[in-house]
NUFI-896962 format. One record per residue: x, y, z of N, C-alpha, C in turn. Coordinates in nm, 4 decimals. Layout:
# NUFI-896962
(atom (X, Y, Z), (X, Y, Z), (X, Y, Z))
...
END
This chain:
# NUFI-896962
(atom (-6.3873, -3.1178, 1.7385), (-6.4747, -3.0069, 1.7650), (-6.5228, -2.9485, 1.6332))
(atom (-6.6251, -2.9302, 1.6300), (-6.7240, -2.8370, 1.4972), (-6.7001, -2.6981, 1.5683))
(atom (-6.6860, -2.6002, 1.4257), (-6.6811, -2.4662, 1.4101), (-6.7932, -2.3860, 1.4444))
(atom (-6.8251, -2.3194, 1.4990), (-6.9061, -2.2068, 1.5193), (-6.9322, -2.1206, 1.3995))
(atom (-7.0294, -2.0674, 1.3585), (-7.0620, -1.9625, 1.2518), (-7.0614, -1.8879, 1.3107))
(atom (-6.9993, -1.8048, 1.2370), (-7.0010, -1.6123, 1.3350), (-7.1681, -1.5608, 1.3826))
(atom (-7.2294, -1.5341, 1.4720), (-7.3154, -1.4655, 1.4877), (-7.3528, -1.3860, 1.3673))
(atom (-7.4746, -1.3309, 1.2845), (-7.4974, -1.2878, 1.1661), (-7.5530, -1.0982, 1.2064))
(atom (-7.4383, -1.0510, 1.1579), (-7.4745, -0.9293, 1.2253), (-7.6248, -0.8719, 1.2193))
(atom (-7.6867, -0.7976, 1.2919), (-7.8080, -0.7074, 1.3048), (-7.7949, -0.6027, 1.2271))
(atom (-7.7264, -0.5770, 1.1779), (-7.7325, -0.4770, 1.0783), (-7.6377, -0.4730, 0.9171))
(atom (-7.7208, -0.5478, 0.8423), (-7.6769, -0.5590, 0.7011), (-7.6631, -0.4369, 0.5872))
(atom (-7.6394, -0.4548, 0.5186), (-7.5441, -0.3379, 0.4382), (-7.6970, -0.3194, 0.3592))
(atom (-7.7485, -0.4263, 0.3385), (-7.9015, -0.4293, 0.2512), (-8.0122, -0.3846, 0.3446))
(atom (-7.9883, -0.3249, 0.4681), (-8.1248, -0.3006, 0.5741), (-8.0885, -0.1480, 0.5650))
(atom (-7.9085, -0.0867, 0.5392), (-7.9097, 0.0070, 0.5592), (-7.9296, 0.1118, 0.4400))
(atom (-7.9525, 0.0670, 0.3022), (-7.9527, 0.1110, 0.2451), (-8.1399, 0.1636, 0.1972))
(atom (-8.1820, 0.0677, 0.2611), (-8.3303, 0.0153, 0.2766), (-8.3761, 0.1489, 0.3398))
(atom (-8.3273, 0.1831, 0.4685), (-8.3378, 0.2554, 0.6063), (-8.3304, 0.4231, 0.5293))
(atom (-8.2040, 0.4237, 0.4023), (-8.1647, 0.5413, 0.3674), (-8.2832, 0.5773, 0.2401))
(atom (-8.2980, 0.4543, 0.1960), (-8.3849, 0.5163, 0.0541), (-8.5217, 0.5382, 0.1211))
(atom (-8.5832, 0.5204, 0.2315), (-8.7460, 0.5400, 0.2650), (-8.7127, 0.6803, 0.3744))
(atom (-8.5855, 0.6931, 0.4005), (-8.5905, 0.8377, 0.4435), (-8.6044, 0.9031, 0.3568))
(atom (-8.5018, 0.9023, 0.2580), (-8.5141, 1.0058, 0.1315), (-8.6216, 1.0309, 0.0551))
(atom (-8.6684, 0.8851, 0.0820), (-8.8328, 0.8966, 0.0291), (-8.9467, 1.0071, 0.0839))
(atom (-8.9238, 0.9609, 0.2328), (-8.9644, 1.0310, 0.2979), (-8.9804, 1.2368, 0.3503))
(atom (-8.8498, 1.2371, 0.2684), (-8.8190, 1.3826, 0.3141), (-8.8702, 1.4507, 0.1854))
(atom (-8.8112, 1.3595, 0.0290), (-8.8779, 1.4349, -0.0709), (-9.0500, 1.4288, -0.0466))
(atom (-9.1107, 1.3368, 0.0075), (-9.2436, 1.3885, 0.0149), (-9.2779, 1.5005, 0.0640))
(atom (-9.2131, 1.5376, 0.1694), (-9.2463, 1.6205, 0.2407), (-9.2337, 1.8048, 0.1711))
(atom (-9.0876, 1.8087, 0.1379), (-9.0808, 1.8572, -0.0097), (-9.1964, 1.9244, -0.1540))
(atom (-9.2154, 1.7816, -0.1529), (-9.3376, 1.7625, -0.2607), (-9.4688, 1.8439, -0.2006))
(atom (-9.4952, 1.8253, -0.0718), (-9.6267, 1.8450, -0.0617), (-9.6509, 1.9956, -0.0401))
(atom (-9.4953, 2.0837, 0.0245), (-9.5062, 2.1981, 0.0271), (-9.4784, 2.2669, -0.0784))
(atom (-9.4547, 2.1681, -0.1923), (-9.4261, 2.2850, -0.3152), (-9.5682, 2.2690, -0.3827))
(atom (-9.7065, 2.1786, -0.3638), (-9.7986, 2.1919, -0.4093), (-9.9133, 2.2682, -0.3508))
(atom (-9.8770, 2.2726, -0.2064), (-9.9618, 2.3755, -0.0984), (-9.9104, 2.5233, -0.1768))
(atom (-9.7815, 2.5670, -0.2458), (-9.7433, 2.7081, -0.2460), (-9.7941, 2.7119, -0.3909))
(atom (-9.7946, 2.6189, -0.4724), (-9.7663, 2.6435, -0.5801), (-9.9590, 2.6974, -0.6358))
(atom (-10.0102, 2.6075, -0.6176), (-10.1975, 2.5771, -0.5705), (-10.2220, 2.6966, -0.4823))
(atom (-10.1744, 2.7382, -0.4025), (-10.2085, 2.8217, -0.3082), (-10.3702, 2.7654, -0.2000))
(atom (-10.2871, 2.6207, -0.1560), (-10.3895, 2.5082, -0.1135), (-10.3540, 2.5446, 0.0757))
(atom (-10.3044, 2.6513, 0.0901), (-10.2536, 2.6790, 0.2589), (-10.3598, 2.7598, 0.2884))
(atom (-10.4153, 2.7209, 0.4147), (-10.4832, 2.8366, 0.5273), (-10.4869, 2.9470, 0.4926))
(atom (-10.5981, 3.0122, 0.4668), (-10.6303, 3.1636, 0.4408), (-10.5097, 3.2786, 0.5209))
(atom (-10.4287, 3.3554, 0.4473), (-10.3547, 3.4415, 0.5592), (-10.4440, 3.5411, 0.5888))
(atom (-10.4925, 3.5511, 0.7356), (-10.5519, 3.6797, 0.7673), (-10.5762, 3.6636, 0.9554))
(atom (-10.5422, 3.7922, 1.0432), (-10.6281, 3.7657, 1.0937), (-10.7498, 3.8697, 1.1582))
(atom (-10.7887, 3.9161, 1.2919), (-10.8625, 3.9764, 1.2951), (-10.8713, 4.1076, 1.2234))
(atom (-10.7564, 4.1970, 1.2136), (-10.8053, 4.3278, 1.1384), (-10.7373, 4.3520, 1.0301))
(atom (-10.6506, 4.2459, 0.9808), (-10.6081, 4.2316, 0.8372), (-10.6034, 4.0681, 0.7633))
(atom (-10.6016, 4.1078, 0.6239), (-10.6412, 4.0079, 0.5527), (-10.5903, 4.0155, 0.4150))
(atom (-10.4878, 3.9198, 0.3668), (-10.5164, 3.9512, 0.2070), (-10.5911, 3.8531, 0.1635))
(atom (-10.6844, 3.9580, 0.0708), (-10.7824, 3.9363, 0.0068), (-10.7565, 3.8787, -0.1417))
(atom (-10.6525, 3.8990, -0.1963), (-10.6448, 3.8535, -0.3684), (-10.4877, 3.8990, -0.3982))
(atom (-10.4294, 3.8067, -0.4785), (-10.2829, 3.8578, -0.5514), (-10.2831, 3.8156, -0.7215))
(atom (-10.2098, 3.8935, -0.7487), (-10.1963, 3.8745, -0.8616), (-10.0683, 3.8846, -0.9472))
(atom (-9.9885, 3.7732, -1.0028), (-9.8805, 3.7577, -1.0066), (-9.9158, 3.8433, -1.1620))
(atom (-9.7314, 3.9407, -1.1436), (-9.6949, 4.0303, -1.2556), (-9.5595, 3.9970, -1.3760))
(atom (-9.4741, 3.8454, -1.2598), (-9.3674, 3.8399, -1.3362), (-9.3573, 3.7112, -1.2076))
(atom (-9.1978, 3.6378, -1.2180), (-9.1762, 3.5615, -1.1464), (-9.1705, 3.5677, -1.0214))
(atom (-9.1125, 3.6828, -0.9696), (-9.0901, 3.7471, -0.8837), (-9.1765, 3.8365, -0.7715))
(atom (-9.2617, 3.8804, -0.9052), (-9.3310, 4.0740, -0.8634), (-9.4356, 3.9967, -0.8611))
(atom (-9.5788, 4.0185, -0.7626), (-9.7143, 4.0925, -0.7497), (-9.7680, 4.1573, -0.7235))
(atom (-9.8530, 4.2113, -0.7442), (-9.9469, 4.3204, -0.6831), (-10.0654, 4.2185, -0.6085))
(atom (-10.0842, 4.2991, -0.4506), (-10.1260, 4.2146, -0.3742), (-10.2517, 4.3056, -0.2984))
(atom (-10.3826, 4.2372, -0.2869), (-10.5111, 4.3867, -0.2543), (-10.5310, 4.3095, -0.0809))
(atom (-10.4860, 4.4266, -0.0289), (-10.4945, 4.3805, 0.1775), (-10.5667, 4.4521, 0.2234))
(atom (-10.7070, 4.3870, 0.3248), (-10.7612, 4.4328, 0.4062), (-10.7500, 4.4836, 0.5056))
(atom (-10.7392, 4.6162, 0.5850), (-10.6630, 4.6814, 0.6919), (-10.7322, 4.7576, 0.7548))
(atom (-10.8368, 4.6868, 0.8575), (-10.9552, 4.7345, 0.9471), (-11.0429, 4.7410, 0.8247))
(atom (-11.0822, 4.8587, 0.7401), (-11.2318, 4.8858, 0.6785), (-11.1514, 4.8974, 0.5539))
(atom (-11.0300, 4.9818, 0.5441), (-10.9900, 5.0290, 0.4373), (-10.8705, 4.8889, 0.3621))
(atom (-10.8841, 4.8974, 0.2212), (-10.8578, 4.8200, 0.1358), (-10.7408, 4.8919, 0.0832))
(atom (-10.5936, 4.8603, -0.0009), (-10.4703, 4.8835, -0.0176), (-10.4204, 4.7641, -0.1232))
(atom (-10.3399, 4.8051, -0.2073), (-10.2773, 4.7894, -0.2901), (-10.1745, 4.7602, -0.2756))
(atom (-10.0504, 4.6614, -0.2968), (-9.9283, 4.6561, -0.1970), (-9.8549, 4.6138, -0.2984))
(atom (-9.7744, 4.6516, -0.3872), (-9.6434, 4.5497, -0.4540), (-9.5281, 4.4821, -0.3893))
(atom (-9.5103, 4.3419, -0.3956), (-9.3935, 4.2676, -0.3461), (-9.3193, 4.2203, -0.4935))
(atom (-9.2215, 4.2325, -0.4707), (-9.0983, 4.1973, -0.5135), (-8.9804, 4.1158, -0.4868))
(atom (-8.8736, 4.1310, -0.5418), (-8.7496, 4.0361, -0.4815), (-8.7130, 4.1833, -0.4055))
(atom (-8.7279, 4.3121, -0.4152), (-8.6545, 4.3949, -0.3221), (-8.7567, 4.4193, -0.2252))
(atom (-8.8392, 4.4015, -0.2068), (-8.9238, 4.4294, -0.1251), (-9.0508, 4.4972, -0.1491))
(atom (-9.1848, 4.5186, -0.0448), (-9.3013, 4.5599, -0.0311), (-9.3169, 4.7118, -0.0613))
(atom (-9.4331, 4.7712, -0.1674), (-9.3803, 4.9173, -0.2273), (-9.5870, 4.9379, -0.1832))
(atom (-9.6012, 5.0028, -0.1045), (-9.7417, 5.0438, -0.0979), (-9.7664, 5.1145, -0.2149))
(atom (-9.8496, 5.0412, -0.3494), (-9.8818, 5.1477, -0.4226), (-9.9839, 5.2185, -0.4138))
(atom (-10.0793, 5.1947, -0.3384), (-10.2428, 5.2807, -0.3227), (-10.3418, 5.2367, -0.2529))
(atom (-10.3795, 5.3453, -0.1517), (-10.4705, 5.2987, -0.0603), (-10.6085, 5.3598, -0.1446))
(atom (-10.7377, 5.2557, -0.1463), (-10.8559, 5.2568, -0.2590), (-10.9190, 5.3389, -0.1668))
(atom (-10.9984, 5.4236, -0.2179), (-11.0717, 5.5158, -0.1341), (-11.2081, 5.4288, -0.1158))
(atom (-11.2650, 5.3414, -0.2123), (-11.4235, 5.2859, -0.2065), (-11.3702, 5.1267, -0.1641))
(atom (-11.3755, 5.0744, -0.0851), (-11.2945, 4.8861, -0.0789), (-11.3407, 4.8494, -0.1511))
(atom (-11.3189, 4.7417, -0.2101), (-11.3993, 4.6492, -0.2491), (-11.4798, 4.5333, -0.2259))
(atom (-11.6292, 4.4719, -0.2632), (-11.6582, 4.4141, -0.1896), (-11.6114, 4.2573, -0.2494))
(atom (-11.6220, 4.1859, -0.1428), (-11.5812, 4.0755, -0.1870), (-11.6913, 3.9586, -0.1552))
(atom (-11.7644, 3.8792, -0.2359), (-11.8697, 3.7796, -0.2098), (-11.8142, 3.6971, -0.1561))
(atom (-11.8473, 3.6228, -0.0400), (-11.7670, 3.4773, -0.0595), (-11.8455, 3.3760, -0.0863))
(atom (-11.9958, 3.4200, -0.1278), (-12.0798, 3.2702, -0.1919), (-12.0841, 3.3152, -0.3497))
(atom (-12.0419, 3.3871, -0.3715), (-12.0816, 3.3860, -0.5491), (-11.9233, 3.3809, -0.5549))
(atom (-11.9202, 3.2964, -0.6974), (-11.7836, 3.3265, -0.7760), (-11.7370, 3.5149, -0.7792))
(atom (-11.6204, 3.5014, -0.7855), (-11.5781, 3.6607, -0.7835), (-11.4652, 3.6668, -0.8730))
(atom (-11.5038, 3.7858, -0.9692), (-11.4106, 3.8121, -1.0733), (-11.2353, 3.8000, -1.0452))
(atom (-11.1931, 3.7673, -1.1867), (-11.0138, 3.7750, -1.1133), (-11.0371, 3.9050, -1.0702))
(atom (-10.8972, 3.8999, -0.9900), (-10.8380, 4.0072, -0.9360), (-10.8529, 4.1269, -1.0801))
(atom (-10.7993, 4.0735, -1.1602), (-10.7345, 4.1764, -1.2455), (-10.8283, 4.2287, -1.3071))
(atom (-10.9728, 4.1928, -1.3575), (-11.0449, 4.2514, -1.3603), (-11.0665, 4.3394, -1.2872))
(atom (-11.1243, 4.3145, -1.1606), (-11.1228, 4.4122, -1.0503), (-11.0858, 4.4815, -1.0325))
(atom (-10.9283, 4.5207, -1.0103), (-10.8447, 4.6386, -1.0532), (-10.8366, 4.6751, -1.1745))
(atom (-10.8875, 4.6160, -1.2783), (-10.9351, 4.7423, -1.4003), (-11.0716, 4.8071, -1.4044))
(atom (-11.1449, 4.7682, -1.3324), (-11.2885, 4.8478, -1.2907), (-11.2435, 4.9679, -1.2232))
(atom (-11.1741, 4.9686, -1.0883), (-11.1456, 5.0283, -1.0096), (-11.0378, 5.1308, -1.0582))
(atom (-10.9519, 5.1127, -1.1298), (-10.8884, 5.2034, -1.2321), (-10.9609, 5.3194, -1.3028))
(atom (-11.0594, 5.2408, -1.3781), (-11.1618, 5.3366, -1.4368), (-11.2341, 5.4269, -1.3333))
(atom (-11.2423, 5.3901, -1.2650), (-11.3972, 5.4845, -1.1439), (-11.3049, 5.5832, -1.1039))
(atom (-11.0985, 5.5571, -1.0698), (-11.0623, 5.6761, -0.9582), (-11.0456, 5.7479, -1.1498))
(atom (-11.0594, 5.7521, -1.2572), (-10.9777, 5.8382, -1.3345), (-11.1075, 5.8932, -1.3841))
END
């Protein structure tokens, strides 16, 4: 009588490692793509019908000052690592083009600086 060869298993040590590196592949993409949507600020406009932010402007790693639309009237908002500090609601809004280029932010709030003083 001739020997039989073992059946060759369905699952090799080289398919599973295969299986593990295109997940990992897979998950750091995923990873990747949301740290370039945040980083770009390449995500969906946040706003919806009666609020909107309109412009931020980073102050430190942490801190910005952030200008939000709220029905007609326009606001000033600091976020932080401790949290959201309303610093000033603008008495005149500002307008905002959306077919012409529009100054940074920070300009903007140094115009608007000048006019309330």
């Amino acid at each position: 009588m001739t020997e039989m060869a073992p059946p060759a298993s369905a699952v090799s040590a080289g398919s599973l490692m295969q299986l593990s590196l295109s997940l990992l592949a897979i998950v750091l993409l995923i990873f990747a793509i949301g740290w370039v949507l945040k980083r770009f600020k390449l995500a969906v406009p946040r706003s919806s019908g009666n609020s909107a932010v309109l412009d931020e402007l980073s102050i430190g790693p942490r801190e910005r000052i952030v200008l939000v639309r709220v029905g007609d009237a326009h606001v000033l908002i600091g976020v932080g690592a401790a949290g959201m500090v309303s610093l000033t609601p603008l008495s005149t809004p500002i307008v905002v083009k959306s077919g012409a280029p529009t100054p940074p932010f920070a300009e903007r709030l140094r115009d608007m600086m000048k006019r309330q003083a």
